[in-house]
TORVOLUM-531321 format. One record per residue: x, y negated, z of N, C-alpha, C, O in turn. Coordinates in pm, whole numbers, plus 32768, in hexadecimal, padded with zeros to 4 digits. Each point is the difference from the previous one (the first is absolute). Example, Ala and Ser with C-alpha at 12.3 -4.5 7.8 and 13.67 -1.06 7.14 Angstrom:
# residues 2
85278239830C7FA77F898000805A7F888000806880028042/7F757F957F7680527F8980067FB37F93804980337F918011/
//
This chain:
# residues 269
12654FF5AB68804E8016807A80317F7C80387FED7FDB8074/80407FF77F4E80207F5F801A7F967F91801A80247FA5804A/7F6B80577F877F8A7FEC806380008030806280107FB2805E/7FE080DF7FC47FE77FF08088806E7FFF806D7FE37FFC8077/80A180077F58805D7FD080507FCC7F6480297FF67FCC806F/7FF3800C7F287FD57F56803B7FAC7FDB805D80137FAB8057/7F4A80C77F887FBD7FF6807A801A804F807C7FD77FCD8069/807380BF7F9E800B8013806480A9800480078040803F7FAC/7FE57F97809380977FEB7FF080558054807F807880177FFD/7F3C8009805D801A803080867FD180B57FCB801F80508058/7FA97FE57F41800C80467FF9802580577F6D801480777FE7/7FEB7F2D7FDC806580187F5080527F9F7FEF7FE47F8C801F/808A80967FAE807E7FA77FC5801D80187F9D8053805B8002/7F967F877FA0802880107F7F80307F757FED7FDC7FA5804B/808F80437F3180507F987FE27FA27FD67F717FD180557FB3/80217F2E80407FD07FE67F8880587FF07F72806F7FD68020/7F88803C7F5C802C7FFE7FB27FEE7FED7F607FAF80597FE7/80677F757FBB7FD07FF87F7A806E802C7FA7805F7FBF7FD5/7F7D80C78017806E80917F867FF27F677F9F80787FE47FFF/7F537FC27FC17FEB7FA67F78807F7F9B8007802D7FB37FAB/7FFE806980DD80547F518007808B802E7FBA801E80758018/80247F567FAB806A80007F858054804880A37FFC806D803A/80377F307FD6807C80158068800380A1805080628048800C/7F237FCF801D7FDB805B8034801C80AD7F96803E8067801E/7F827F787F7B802380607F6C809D80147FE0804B80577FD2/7FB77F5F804A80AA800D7FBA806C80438072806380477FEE/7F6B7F8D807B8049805980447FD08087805A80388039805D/7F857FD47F807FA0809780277FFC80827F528004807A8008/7FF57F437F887FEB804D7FBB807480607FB47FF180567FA9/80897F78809C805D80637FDE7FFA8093806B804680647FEF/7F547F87807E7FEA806180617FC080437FBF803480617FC9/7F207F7880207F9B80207FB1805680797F767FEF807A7FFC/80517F4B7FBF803A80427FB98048807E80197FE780667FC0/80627F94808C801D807B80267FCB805480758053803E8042/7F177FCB7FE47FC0802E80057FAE803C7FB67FD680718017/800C7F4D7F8E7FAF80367F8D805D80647FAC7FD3804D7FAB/80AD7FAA80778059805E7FB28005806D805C8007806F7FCC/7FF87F8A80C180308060805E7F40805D7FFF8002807B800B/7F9D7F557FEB7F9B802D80007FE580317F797FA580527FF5/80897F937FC17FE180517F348064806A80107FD280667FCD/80AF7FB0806B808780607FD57FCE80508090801E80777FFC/7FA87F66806D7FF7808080547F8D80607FAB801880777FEF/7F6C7F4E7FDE7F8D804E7FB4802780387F8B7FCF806D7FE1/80947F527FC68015806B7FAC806980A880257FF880757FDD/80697F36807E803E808A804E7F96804D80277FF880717FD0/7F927F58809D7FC4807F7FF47FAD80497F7B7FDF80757FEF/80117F267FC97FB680637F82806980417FA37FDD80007F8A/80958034808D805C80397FED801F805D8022802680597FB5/7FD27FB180CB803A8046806C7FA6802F807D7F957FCB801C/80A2809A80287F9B803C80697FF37F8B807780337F927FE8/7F978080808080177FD280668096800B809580357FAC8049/7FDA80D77FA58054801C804F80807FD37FBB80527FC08042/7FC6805F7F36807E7F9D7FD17FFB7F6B7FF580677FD47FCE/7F527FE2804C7FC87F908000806F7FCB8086800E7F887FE9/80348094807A80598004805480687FE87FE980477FA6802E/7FD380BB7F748089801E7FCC80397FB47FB080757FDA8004/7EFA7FFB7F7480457F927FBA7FEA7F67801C80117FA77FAC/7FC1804580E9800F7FAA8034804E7FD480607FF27F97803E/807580CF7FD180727FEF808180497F8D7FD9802D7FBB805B/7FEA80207F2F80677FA780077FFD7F3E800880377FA97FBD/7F79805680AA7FB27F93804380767FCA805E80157F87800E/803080D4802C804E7FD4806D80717FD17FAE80217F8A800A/802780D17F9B807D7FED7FC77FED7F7A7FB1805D7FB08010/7F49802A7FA77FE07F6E7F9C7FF17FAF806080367F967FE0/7F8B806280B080087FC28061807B7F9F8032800A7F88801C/803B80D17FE180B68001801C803C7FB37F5C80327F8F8005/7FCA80897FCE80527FAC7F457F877F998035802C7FB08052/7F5480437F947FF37F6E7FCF7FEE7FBF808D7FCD7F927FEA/8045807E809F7FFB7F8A808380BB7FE07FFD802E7FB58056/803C80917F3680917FB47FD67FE97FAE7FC980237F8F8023/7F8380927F497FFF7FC97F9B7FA57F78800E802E7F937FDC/7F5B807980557FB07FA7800280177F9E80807FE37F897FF8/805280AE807A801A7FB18091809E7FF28027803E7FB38049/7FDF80A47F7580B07FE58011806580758087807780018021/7F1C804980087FEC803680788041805B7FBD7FE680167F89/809D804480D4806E80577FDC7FD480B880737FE080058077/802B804F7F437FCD806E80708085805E8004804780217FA1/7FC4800180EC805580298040801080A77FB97F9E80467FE4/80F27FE580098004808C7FDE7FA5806D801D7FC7804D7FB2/80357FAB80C77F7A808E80587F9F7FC67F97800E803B7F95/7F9B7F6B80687F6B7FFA7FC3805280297F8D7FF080797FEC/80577F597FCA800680347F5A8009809D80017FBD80357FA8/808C802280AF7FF7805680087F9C804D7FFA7FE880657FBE/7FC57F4580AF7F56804C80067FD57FFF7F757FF6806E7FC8/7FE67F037FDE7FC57FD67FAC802A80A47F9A7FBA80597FCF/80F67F8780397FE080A87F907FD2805C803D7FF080417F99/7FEB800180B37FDD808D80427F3E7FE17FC77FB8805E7FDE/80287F3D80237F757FC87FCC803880367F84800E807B8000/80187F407F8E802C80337F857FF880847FA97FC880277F99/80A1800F80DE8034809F80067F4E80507FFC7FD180487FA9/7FFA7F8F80C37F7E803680227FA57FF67F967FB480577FD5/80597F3680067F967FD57F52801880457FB77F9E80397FD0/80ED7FEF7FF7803C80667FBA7FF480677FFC800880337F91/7FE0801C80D97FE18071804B7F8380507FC67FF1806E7FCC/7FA67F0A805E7F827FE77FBB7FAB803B7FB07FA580527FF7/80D07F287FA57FD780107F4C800E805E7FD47FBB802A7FA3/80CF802F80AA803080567FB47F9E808C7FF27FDD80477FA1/800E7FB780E87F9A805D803E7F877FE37FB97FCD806E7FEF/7FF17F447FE37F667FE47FC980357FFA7F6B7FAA7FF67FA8/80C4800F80398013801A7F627FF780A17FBD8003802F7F8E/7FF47FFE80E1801F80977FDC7F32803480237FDD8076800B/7FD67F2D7FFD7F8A803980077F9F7FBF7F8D80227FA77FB2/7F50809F80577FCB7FDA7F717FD67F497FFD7FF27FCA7F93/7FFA7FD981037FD07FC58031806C7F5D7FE17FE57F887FFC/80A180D17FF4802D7F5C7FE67FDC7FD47F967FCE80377F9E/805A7F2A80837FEF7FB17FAB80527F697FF87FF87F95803C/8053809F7F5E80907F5880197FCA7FB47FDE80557FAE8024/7F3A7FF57F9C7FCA7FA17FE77FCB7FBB80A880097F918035/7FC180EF7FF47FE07FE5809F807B7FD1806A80047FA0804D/804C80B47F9E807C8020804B801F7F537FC980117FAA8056/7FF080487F7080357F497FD37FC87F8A8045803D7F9F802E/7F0980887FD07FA97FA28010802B7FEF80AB7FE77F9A8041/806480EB7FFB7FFA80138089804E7FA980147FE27FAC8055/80AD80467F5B80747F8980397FD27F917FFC80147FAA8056/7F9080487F1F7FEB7F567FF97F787FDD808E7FCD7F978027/802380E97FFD7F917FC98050804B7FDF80767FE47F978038/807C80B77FF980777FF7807880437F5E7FFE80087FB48060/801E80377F27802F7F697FBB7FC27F85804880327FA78044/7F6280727F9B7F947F6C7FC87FC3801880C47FD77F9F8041/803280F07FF97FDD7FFC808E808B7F9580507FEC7F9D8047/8072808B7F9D80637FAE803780077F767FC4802D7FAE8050/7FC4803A7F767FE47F8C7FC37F847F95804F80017F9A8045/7F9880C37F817F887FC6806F800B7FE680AE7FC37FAD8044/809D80B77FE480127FBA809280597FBF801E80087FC18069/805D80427F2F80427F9080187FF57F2F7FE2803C7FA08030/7F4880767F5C7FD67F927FCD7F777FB5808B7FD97F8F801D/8000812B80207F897FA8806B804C7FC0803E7FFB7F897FE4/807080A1808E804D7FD4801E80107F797FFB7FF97FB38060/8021802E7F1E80427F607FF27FAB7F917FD480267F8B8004/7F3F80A77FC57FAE7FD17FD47F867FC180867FA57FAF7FED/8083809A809F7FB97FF88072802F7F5980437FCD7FBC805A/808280347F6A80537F8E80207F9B7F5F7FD080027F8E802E/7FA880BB7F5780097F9A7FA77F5F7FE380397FEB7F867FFC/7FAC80BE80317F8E803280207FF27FC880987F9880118041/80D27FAE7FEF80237FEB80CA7FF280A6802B7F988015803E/8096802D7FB78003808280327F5A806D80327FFB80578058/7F907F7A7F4A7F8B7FF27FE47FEF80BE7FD58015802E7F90/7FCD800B80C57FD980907F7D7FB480077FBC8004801F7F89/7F787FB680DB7F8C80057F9C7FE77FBD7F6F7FC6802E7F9E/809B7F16808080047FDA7F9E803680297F7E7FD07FEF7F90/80B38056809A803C80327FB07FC680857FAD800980107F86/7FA7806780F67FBF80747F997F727FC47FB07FB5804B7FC2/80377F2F804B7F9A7FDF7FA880297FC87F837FBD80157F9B/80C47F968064801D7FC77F8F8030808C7FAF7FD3800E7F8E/8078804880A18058804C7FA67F9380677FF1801D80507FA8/7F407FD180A97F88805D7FAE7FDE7FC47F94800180357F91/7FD17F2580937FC47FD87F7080557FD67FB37FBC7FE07F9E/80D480018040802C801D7F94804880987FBD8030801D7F92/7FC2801680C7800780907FC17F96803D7FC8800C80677FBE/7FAB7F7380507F3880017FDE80037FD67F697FCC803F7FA4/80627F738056800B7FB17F618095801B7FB780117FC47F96/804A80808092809280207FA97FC780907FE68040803E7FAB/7F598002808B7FE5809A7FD17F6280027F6E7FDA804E7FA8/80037F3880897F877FFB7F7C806C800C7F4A7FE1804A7FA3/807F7F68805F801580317F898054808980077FEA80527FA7/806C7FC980B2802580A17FE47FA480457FFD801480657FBC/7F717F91807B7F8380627FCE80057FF07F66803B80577FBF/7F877F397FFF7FFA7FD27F9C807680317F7B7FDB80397F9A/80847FAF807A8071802F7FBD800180BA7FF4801080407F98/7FDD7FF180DE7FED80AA80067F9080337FC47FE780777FEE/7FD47F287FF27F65804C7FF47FA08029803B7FAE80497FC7/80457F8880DC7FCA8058806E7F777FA680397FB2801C805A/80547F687F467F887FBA80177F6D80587FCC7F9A800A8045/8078802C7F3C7FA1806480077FE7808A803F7FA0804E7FFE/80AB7FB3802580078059804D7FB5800380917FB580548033/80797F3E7FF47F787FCC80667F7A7FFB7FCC7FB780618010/801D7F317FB07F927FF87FAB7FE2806D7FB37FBB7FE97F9D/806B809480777F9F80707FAE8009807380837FE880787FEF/803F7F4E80917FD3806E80817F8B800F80227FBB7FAB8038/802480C17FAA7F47800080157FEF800180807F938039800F/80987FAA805C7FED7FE38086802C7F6A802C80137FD08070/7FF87FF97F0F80297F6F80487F697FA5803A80137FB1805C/7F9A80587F847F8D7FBF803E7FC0803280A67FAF7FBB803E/808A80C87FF57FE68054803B80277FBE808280747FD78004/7F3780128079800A7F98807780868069802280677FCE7FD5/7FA880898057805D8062804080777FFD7FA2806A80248032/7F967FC47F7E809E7FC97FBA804A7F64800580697FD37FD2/7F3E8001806D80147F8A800B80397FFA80A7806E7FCD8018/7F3C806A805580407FFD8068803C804E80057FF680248076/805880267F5380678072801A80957F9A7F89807580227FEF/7F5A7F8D7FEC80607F797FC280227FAD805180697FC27FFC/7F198030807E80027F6A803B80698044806D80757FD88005/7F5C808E804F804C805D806C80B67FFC7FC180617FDE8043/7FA080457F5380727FF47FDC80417F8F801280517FEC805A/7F897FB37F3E802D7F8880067FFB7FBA808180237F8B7FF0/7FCA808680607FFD7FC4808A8078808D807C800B8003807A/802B80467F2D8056805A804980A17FDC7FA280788007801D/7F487FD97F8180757FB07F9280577F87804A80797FF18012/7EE97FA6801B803D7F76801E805B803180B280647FC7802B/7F5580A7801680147FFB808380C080598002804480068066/7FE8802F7F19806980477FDA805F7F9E801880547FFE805A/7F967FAD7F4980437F887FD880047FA1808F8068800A8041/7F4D7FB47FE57FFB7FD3807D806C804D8049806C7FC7800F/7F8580AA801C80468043806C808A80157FDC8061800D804B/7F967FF57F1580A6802B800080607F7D8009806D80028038/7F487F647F7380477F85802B80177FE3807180687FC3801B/7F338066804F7FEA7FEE8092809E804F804D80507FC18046/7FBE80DF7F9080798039801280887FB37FDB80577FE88054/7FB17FF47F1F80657FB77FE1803F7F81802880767FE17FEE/7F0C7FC0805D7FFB7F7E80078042803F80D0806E7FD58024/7F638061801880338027807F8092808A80268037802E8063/7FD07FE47EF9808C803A803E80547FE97F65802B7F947FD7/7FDF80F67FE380627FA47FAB7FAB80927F587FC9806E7FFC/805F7F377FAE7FF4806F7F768028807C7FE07FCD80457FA8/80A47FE080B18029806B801F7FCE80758053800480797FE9/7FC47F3680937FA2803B804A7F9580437FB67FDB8073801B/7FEB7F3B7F787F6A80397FCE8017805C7F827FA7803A7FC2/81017FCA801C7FE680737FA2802B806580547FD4806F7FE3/80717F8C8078801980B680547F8D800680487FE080768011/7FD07F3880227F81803880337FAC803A7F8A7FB3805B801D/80567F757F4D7FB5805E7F85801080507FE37FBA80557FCA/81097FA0806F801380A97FD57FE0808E80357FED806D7FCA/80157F5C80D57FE7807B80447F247FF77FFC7FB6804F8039/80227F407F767F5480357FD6801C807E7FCB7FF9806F8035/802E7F6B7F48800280417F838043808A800F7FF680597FAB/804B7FB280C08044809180457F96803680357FE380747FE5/7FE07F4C80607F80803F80237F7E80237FAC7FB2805D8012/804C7F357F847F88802B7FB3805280677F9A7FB4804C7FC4/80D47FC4801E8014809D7F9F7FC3806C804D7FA9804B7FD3/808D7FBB80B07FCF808F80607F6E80017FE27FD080667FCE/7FD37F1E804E7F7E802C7FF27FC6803B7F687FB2805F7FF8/807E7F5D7F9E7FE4800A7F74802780897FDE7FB880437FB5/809C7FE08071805680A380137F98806880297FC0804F7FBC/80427F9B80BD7F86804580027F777FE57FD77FC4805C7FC9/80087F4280467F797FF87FC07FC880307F617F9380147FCA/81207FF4800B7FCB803C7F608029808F80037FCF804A7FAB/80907FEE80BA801F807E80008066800D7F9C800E80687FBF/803E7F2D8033809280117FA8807D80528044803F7FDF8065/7FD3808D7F4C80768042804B80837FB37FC080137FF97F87/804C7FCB80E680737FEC7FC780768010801B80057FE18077/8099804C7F58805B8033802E806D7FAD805D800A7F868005/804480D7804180427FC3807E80397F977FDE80027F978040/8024807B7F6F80697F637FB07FA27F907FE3802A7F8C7FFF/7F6B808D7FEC7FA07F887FE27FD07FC280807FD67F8C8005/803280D480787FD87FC9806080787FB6806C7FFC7FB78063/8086809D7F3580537FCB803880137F587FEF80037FB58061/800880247F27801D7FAF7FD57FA77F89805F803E7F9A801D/7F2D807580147FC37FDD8027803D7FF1809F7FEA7F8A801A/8030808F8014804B801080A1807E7FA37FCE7FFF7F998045/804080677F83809E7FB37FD37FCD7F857FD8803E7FA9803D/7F6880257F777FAF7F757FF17FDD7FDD808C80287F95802E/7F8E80C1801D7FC97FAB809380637FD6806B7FFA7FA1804E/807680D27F9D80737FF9805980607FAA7FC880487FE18060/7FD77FF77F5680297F8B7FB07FAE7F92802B80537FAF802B/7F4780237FE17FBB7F9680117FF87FE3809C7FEE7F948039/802580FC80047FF7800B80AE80A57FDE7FF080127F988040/8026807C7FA6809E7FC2801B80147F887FD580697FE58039/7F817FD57F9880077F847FA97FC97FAC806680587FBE8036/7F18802680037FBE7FD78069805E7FED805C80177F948035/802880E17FE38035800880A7807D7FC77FD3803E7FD18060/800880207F21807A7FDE7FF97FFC7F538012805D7FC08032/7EF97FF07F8980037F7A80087FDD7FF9807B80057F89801F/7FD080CB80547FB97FE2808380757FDB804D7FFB7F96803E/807980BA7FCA807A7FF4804180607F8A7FE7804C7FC9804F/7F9580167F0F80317FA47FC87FE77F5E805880517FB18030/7F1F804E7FC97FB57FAA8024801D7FE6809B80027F93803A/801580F67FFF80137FCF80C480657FCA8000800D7F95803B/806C80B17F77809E7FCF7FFC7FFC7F3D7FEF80377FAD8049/7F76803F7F447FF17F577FE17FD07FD68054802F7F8F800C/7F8A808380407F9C7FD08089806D7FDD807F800D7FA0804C/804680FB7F9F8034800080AF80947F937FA280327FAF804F/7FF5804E7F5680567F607FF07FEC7FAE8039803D7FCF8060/7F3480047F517FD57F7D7FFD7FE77FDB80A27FEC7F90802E/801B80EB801A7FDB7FDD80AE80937FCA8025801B7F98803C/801B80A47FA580858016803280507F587FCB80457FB08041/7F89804E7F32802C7F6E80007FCF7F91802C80467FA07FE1/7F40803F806E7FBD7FD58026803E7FDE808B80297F90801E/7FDA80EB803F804B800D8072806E7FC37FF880197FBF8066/8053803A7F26807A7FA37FE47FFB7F797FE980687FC17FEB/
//
């Protein structure tokens, strides 16, 4: 790609880069890292757990959002959002409680879901600060943090046991498993791209309430597509997570005009 940015430059731009250079590693691979954590703890939640709860035990994206942009940025949130943040909570609760009472839960899952919620807030808050380090570069950046996430997952294969596991798929030589790998992996890199791209033009917060109301949408579809009947309270709980996350939004949106129409106002002074 960077070749042909060079030869045609008027019609590819890509930034050039070397993932090998020390300086470059060291400050990209604490991203890498928790990606590779946010991409292992969402897959085992789902091999735990259904799809449509897959929502549920991922609501709490927004609320970890809120503790670590104090903890990690120093940044203080106004009563209304904390408010919201529990009604998110309340709703998770709601949830669990509701999918504990069927044959389908699973708290090992229900766990993998927080740490996956965790390491998601984490991850947009680290793109965030790591975009800095890259000249504000996406591409550069979703290439360094693919190929070292490329190589922090060869030994967790290794350690799990799942290297044979590959090597004894009797379809691994098979041309059509391979492009149905490559298709992937090129919807993988274009994920990643788009979501640094989101984060890098508005803020980390933005890109987990835009996940949440996905994942609101992909329960409804998963719901039906498997023909899971489930009770009012379970769906309740599901409406109190989105409306929690729809209040929270609107509580930083208002927040945000209020700081704006100041800063005019002191300006004018």
């Amino acid at each position: 790609m960077s070749s042909l940015s060079k030869r045609y430059p008027r019609f590819v731009t890509v930034p050039s880069g070397n993932p090998l250079d020390k300086e470059t590693f060291l400050k990209v691979i604490p991203l890498s890292i928790l990606f590779t954590a946010m991409i292992a703890t969402n897959n085992l939640c789902l091999k735990y757990v259904g799809v449509a709860f897959y929502y549920v035990g991922r609501s709490l994206t927004t609320v970890f959002n809120v503790v670590l942009t104090y903890l990690l940025l120093g940044q203080k949130t106004s009563g209304q959002a904390v408010g919201c943040c529990l009604l998110i909570v309340a709703g998770f609760w709601i949830g669990v409680d509701q999918e504990s009472l069927t044959d389908s839960f699973s708290l090992i899952g229900t766990i993998f879901g927080v740490l996956g919620s965790l390491s998601l807030s984490l991850y947009s808050i680290y793109t965030k600060r790591t975009l800095q380090h890259v000249n504000q570069e996406v591409w550069l950046l979703s290439y360094y943090n693919n190929v070292y996430s490329a190589v922090i997952f060869i030994p967790l294969m290794l350690i799990n046991g799942e290297l044979s596991v590959v090597l004894n798929y009797k379809n691994l030589g098979e041309p059509w498993f391979w492009a149905v790998m490559t298709v992937g992996g090129f919807c993988g890199f274009a994920i990643g791209y788009v979501t640094a791209l989101q984060i890098k033009v508005t803020s980390p917060l933005t890109h987990n309430i835009s996940g949440t109301a996905k994942a609101c949408a992909q329960t409804v579809i998963a719901t039906s597509w498997y023909n899971e009947a489930k009770s009012l309270l379970w769906w309740t709980s599901n409406v109190v997570v989105l409306v929690g996350s729809a209040l929270y939004t609107r509580v930083k949106q208002l927040e945000m005009d209020q700081r704006h129409r100041e800063q005019l106002n002191n300006q004018k002074v």
